[in-house]
C-alpha positions, 0 to 999 in steps of 0.5 A: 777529043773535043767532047768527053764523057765526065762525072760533074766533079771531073767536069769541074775539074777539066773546067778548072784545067781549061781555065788555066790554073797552076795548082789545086789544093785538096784534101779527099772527102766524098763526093769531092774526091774526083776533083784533085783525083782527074788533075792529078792524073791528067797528061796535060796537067802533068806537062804544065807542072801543075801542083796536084799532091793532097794537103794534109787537111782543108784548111792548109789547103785553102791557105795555100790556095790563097797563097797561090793566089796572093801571089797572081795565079790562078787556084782551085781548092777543092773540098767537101761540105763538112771540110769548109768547117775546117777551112773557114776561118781562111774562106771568110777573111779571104773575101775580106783581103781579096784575091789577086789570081782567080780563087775557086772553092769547089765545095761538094755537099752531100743531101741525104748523107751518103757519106757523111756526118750531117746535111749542111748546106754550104751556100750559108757560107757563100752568103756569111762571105759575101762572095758569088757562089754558082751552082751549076745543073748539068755536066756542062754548065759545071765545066763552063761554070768552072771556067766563068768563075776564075774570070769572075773572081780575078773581075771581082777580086774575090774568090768564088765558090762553086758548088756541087752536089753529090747526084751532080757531081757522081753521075755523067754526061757529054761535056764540050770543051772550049779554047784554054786559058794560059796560066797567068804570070806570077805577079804577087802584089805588095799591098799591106794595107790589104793583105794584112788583116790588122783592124785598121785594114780589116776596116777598110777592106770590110767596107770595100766588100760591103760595097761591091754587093751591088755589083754582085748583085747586077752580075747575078742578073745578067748571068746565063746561069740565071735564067727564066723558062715561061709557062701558063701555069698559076704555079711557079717554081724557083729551081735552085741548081740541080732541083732544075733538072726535076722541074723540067722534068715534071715539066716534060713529063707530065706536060704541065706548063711550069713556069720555071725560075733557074737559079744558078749564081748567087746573090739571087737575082732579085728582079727575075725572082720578083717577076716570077712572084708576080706572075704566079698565083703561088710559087714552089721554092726548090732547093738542093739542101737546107731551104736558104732562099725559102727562108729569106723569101717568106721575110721578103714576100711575107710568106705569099704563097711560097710552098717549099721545104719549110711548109712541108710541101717538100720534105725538110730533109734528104734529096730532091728527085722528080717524084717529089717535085711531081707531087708537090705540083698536085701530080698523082703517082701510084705509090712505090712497090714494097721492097720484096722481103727477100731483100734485104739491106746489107750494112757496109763492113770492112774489107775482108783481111782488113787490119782493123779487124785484128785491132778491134778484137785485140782491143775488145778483148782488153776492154771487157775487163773494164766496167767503162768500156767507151772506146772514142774513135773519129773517121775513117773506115775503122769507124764500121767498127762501131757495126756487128760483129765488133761493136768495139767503138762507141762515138764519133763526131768529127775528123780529128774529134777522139783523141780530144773526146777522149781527153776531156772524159779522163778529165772528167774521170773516166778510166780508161780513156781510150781512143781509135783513130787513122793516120790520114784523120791523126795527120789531119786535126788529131795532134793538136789533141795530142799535144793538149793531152801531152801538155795536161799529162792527161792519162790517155791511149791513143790507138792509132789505126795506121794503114798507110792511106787515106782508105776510105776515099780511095787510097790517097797519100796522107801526110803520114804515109811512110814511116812519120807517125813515131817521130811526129808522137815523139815531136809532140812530147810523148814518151819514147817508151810509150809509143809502142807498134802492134801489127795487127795480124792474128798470129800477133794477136796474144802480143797486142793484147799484152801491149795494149793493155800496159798502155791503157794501165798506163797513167799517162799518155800513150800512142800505139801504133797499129801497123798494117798495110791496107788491103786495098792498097796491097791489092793495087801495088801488087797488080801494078807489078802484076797486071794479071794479079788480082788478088792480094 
């Protein structure tokens, strides 16, 4: 079939195939997660051998990526916003030492925080690497973009980031596929005077970057990703990615004659960007994410007439759709109908039958004897135990973030201090937290909620699915005596409180263990075996 129906993130994904990769690196966040999820379950991928099993966390990810890389391969590494934070300390040198095999970094971002922490917008980072970002408006243009970008990396010697967007990467459309690119010979180069980032290289390689921004510059011009759609209209609209696809459609719509800038490949183009300035009386910057360009714009035009997120003309926050950019171009719309009273908004919650219940009425039931009842968690789906009926968790901030919360209040002298965390999240950037308390012999008691997956994203492997999670508490210097296993069920329910509370009694570092398959995962195991099973 030479035409599929794709998500953008599977577009991405076959782009990648298609362009003759040897591995992808990952690890799940939404919307990223279909990415590595298409590749691994892909027949062609499978009979290449190409590498597809889940890292234990973006930055081994990256690294390994880069490995793969060095060594003339070409690499997908696939994450989402928040998990470039983990990977950049390895994103940012890698633009220094270069690549040799192509390197993508498709990075997923979430407006408006479906399922995420914060909005942050990751083309700060493909702008503080120096290194091309493309980000795509279509299905197609993401899978043709994903091939592109492995021949601009291995012409550039520098990884590429491609960035998506969550409207983008979970909706569908046609996509048509064009010849394979063979996977390239390994060919791993011996070049320390590049590769290893002593401040005598370092220097150098940071001045061969410098220089290659003119030829960033003139590739970004002659990009078919940037391209200029012309109208009559005095104002104009500089559509970065997706916030295209609004424009256009106003544009059709409402049959205004929009002269519309497509933005696609970054460093923008700043000649187009110059003509469009001045051929409109005024012009509308449209971005997907923090106003990037909108900012440096105002300092390069000194605030002529642009019109954008910063000045209110588009909201600061939240996605983009083409009722805001309608009204933002003078169109009247009828406001939207009140939602009816009947409806109403149905929090999320954990699964029916899920452990997390019984560990969280098991732990609230200990904890209502203390007078500091702050339990620290971190990011998963046990983190809806912070939502009624439960109530039972009271910060989160970040992946890996509780059991070092959690530290630093008992230094502080709170008692208990009390933590909640995954195994996929505890495997991810949680022992080091550990290993800091163990070192500090910090009184801490580290619950952690083991369900044998990665839930929340859909059930993938984890580096602690099976039977790890004691000996790697026990490798880190915990106390045998003190990593103790619950199983958190209802008839259990009088012997977890009385193992969870000897270890919050405990002056010291403990590590419970709460033990219970998903039930998610339940469910899918037993129809694989039974295809007509449909319950647990």
């Amino acid at each position: 079939m030479n035409r599929q129906l794709l998500l953008g993130a599977e577009a991405a994904a076959l782009g990648a195939l298609d362009a003759g990769i040897s591995g992808v690196y990952a690890y799940p966040g939404t919307p990223s997660t279909e990415i590595t999820e298409y590749i691994r379950k892909s027949p062609e991928a499978a009979l290449r051998g190409v590498r597809s099993s889940w890292s234990a966390n973006e930055k081994t990810a990256f690294e390994a990526a880069l490995g793969m890389a060095y060594a003339g391969k070409r690499t997908l590494v696939a994450m989402k916003h928040v998990g470039l934070n983990v990977a950049a300390d390895a994103f940012i040198n890698s633009a220094i030492t270069g690549v040799n095999g192509g390197l993508v970094l498709a990075v997923a971002d979430d407006p408006s925080m479906h399922s995420s922490q914060n909005e942050q917008d990751s083309r700060f980072y493909g702008r503080f690497a120096m290194v091309p970002v493309l980000e795509p408006a279509s299905q197609q243009e993401l899978y043709d973009a994903a091939r592109y970008a492995f021949d601009l990396s291995e012409s550039v010697k520098l990884p590429v980031m491609l960035r998506l967007t969550t409207r983008l990467a979970h909706s569908r459309a046609g996509v048509v596929r064009a010849p394979q690119h063979a996977e390239n010979p390994l060919h791993a180069l011996l070049e320390p005077e590049r590769y290893v980032l002593m401040p005598q290289n370092a220097r150098k390689q940071y001045n061969l970057l410098l220089g290659k921004q003119k030829n960033l510059e003139r590739l970004s011009e002659e990009s078919p990703l940037n391209r200029m759609v012309p109208g009559t209209f005095p104002v104009g609209v500089l559509a970065f990615g997706i916030a295209y696809n609004y424009a256009m459609e106003v544009r059709e719509t409402f049959g205004i004659d929009v002269p519309i800038l497509k933005i696609g490949h970054y460093p923008p183009p700043g000649r187009q960007i110059g003509e469009l300035f001045e051929s409109c009386r005024s012009v509308l910057v449209a971005e997907e994410g923090y106003p990037v360009y909108e900012e440096l714009l105002r300092g390069w035009f000194n605030d002529r007439n642009i019109r954008g997120r910063m000045d209110g003309t588009l909201p600061r926050a939240g996605e983009l759709d083409t009722g805001l950019m309608a009204r933002a171009l003078g169109v009247t719309l009828p406001e939207p109908a009140p939602v009816p009273a009947i409806v109403a908004n149905r929090p999320p919650e954990l699964c029916r039958g899920c452990g997390h219940r019984d560990l969280f009425e098991a732990l609230n039931r200990v904890m209502e004897s203390f007078e500091n009842r702050h339990v620290f968690s971190d990011i998963g789906c046990y983190t809806l135990g912070a939502l009624p009926p439960f109530n039972a968790i009271h910060t989160c901030v970040d992946m890996g973030a509780s059991i070092t919360m959690a530290k630093g209040a008992a230094d502080g002298g709170l008692r208990p201090a009390v933590c909640v965390i995954g195994d996929s999240t505890f495997t991810h950037s949680g022992m080091t937290g550990l290993l800091d308390a163990v070192n500090d012999r910090t009184p801490v008691t580290v619950i952690i909620a083991d369900n044998d997956t990665t839930a929340m994203t859909g059930g993938q492997d984890s580096a602690a699915t099976g039977t790890r999670l004691h000996a790697i508490c026990l490798g880190l210097g915990v106390e045998e005596a003190h990593i103790r296993t619950i199983i958190p069920l209802k008839p259990h329910l009088g012997e977890n409180i009385a193992v969870l509370s000897q270890e919050i009694a405990y002056e010291g570092v403990s590590v419970v263990l709460a033990r219970r398959e998903c039930i998610e995962s339940a469910a899918r195991r037993k129809r694989s075996k039974n295809p007509k099973s449909v319950n647990p």
